[in-house]
N, C-alpha and C positions, 0 to 999 in steps of 0.2 A: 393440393397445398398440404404440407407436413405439418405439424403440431408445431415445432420452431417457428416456420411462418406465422402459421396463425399467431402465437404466441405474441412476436414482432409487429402484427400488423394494428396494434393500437399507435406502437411507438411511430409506424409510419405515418399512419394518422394525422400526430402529433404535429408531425414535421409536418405534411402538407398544410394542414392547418397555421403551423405557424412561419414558415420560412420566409415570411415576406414582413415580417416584424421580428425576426431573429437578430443582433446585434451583425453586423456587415452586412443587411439584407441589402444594399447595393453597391458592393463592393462585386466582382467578376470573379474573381480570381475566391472569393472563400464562397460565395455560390456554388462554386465547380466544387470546391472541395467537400461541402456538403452533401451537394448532389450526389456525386459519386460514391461517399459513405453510404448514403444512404440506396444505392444502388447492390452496393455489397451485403448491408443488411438485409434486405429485401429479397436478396439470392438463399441469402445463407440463414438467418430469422436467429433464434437464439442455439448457441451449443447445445446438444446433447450429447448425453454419456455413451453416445456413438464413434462421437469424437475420443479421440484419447487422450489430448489433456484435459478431457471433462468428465472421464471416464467415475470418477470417484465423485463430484460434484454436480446435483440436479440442480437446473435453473427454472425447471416448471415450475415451481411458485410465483417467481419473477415474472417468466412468462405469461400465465393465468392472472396475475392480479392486475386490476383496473388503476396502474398509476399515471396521474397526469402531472403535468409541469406546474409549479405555482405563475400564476400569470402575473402577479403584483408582488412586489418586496413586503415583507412586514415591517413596519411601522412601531416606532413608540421601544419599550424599554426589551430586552433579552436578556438572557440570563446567561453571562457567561462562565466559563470556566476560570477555576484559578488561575492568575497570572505564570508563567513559566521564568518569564520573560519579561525586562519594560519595554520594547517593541511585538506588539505584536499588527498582524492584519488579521482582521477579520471578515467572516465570508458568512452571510444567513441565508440558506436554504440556496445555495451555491452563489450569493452576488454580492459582490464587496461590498463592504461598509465604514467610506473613509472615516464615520462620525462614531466610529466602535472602535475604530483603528487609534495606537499611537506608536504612529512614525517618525516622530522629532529627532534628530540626531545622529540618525542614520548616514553612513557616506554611502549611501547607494539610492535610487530612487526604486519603491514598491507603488507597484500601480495596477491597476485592476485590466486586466486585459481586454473587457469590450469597449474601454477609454484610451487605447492605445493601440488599436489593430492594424494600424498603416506602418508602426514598427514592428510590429508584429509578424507581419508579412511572410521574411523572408524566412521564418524559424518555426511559426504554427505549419502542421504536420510535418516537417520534415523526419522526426525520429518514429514518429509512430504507426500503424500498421495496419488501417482499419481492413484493409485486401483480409486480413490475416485474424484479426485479433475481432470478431462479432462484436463484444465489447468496445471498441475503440472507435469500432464506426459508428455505434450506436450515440456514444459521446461527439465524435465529429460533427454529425448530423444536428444534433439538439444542444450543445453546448449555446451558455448566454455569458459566463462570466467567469473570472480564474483570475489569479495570481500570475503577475508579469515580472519577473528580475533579471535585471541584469548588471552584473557586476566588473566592473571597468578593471584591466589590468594591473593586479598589483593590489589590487582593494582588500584589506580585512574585513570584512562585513562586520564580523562580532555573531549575535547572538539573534534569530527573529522569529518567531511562531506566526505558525498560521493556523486560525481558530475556524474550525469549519461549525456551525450551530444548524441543526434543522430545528425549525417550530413546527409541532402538531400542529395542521390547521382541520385536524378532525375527518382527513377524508385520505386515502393512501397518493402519496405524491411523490414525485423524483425527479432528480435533481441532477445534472452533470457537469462539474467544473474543470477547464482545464487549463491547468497551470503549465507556465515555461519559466526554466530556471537555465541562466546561462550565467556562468562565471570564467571572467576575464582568465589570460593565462596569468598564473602564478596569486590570482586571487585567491580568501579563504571565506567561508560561511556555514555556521551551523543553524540548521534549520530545524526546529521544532514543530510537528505535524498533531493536532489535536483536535478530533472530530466526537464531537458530542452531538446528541439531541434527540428527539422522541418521537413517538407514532410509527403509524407502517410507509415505511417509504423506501427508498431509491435511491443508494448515493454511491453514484458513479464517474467516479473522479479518473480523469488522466493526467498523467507529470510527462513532459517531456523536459530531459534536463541534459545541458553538454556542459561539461567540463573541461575546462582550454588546459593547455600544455603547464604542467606543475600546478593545478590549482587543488586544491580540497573542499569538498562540500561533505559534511555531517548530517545526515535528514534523519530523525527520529522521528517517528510517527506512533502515535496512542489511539488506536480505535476505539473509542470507549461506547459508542451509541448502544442506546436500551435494544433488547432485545428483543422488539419489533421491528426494527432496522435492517436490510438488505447491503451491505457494504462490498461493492464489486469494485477494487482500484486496480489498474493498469498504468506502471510505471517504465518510460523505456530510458533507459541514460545510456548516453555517451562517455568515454572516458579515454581522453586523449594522451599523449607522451608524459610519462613522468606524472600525470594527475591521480585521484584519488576521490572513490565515494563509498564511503561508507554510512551503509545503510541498516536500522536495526526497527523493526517493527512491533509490539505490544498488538495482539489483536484480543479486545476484552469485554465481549458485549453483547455485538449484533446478531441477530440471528441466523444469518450468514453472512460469512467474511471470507472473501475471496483475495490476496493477495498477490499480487501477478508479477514481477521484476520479470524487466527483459534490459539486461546489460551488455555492452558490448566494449572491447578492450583494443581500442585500434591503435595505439600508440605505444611503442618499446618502453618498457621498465612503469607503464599504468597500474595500478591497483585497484581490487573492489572488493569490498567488503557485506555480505547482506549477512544477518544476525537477526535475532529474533527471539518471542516467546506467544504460544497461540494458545489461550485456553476456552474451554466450552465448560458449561454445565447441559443441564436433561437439554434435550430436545435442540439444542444449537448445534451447529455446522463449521468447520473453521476450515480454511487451505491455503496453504500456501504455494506457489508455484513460481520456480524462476530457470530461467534463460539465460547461461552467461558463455556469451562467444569471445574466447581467445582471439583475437587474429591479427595481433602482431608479437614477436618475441620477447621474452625476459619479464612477461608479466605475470604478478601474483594476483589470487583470488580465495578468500576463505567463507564459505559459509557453515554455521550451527544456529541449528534450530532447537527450540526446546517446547513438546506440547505436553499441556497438562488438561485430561479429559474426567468428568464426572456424569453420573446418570448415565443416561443415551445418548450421549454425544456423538457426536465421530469427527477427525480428524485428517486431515491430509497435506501429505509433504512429497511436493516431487519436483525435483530440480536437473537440470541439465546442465553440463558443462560440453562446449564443442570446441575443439581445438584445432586449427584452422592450418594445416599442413609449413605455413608461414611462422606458425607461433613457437621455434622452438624455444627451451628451455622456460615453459611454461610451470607455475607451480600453484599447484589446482587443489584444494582440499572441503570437500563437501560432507556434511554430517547432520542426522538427523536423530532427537534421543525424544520418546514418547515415556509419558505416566498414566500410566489407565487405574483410575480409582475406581473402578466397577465395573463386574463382570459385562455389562450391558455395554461401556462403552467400544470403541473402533477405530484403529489409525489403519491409512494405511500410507506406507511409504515407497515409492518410486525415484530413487535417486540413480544417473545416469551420466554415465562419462559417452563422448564420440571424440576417439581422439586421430587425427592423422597423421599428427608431428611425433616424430622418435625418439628427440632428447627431451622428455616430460617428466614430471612428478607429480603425478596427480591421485586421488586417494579419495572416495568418498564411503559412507557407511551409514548402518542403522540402528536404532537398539529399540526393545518396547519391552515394558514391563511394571509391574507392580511394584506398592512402596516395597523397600527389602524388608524382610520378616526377620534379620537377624541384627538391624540397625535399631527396628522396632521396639523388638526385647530389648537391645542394650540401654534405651533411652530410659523404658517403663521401670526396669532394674534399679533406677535410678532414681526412681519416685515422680517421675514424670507421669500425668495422666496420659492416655490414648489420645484422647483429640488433642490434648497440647504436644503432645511426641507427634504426634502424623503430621499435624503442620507443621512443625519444626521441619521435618524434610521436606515436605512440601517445597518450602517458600526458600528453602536451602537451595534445591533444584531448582526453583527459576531465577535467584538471584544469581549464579553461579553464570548465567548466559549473560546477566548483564554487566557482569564482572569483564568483557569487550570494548567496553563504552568508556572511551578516555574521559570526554568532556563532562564535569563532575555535575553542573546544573541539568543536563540531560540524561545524565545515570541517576541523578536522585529524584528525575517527574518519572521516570520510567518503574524506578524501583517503587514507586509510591504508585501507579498503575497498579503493579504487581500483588500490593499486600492489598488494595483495595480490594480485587477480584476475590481475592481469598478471603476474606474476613467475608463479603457478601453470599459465600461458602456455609456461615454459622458454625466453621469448624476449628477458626483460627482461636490463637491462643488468649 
């Protein structure tokens, strides 16, 4: 048995132990799908940096450490995060909570998905990949609760957060929820993603999301959990004719944070957008990683990424764009820019075009490098202190990625992410 095995074989455990009180535990049909997840983990146990997109990122801490599922909901008062939002759902230690929720007035119905699994049916796994993705099967297997939407043709949703809370309950635990987001054609929704909470744990969340013919979905996501927290998300969307998802992620916390987009662009004239800002201080871990297949024509795609490292951090960005012999006139542009504030920290960057179609445009790139030394002088010149001159670029540099972000309530929780991490720094102005 490998060291991945071993690693896996609490998580299997887990599941023998619980699959027969798991949420559809007599349902046939998510039986099979579990099983067979759990079949795939059991082959494959956790990535190793043998793997190549794991090549930059260890999971043996995951691995080795003794986490189990909370078996009971917590009770009584939590502590949530500032409002975004006047809708939001809320999810504590992955299980909705309609009594934390305020859903009123919404035209679309949010529902927790182990209260809805017979609609659920035809949609849970279809986009995701647990054959493929260790992670996904691991979530297939132990999932108990997630986020249900779907939004009926034509519907403007408006605005809705989803507040994920883990509670310390003193002993290391994990959690996997998995959400499905479907929007009608020609529907709109911006979703707000906000994951707080504390102790050593396991938050392994999967989205599968389709997006109908002309529709747009905006998902903003704020990693912010303490830096005890293990944050591994696996996101797959769909993005059908003429639709649009634009995605921008904040990772600012956990002690590792794995961000995984797997997009795919099947329909002429679709769009996708992933964006981003990843910061670490000493001793944390951040990556990003994404997946975006071209495969029908006239389609755009942009990503920029922007990391900012301090202490012994390290960093990683490696993305893919495939473009699919079908997809001409494709127009592809991937970009990754890193700030290493100390000698000690590490990025490292893998960005990757596979193209087979001829009429393309496609472009990606990297840059890495220290604050400039002649922006510096110019500030102090000025009468600026050092620490108030370095942050000043600093926080110039991150806001500048979020300068992306149309929707003005979702660029001002993001940008306020942003200057929180840095002030927690001790070096902001």
């Amino acid at each position: 048995m490998t060291a991945a095995q071993t690693g896996a074989a609490g998580f299997l455990a887990r599941y023998e132990g619980l699959k027969d009180h798991l949420p559809g535990a007599r349902k046939p049909w998510l039986n099979a799908l579990r099983a067979d997840a759990a079949a795939h983990f059991a082959a494959r146990g956790f990535p190793t940096r043998r793997v190549e997109q794991w090549k930059y990122t260890d999971l043996a801490p995951v691995a080795q450490a003794a986490f189990a599922e909370p078996l009971t909901s917590v009770g009584g008062s939590v502590r949530l995060p500032a409002a975004n939002s006047p809708h939001r759902a809320v999810f504590v230690d992955g299980r909705f909570r309609l009594d934390l929720s305020t859903l009123d007035g919404l035209p679309f119905r949010v529902r927790g998905l182990a209260q809805d699994l017979a609609e659920a049916e035809p949609h849970l796994g279809a986009l995701a990949k647990p054959e493929a993705e260790p992670l996904a099967a691991l979530n297939t297997m132990l999932f108990e609760d997630g986020v249900f939407l779907e939004l009926p043709e034509g519907v403007d949703g408006g605005l809705l957060e989803l507040v994920s809370v883990a509670v310390d309950p003193g002993r290391p635990f994990a959690f996997h929820p998995r959400h499905l987001v479907r929007l009608g054609a020609g529907a709109r929704l911006t979703l707000i993603e906000t994951a707080t909470g504390a102790g050593t744990c396991l938050h392994n969340p999967v989205f599968e999301i389709d997006v109908a013919e002309g529709a747009m979905l905006t998902h903003g996501r704020m990693l912010q959990e303490a830096a005890t927290v293990f944050h591994l998300s696996t996101i797959y969307a769909r993005i059908a004719a003429g639709a649009t998802y634009d995605n921008f992620t904040v990772a600012a916390g956990p002690r590792l944070t794995r961000n995984e987009i797997h997009a795919a662009l099947v329909g002429p004239h679709a769009a996708c957008h992933m964006n981003g800002a990843q910061m670490a201080a000493d001793g944390q871990h951040v990556d990003t990683t994404t997946s975006l297949d071209h495969a029908a024509p006239d389609c755009a795609s942009r990503q920029t990424y922007k990391t900012v490292l301090t202490g012994r951090a390290r960093g990683v960005f490696q993305g893919k764009i495939h473009v699919h012999r079908v997809a001409q006139r494709t127009d592809g542009y991937q970009m990754n820019q890193a700030l290493l504030l100390s000698e000690e920290a590490e990025i490292d960057s893998k960005p990757q075009l596979e193209i087979y179609a001829d009429d393309v445009k496609c472009s990606h790139g990297a840059t890495v490098g220290a604050l400039d030394a002649d922006s510096l002088f110019y500030l102090r010149s000025r009468g600026i202190p050092g620490d108030q001159a370095r942050a000043m670029l600093v926080e110039a540099f991150l806001h500048e990625a979020v300068e992306t972000v149309t929707d003005e309530t979702l660029k001002g929780a993001l940008t306020r992410v942003l200057d929180a991490w840095w002030e927690r720094q001790g070096v902001a102005a």
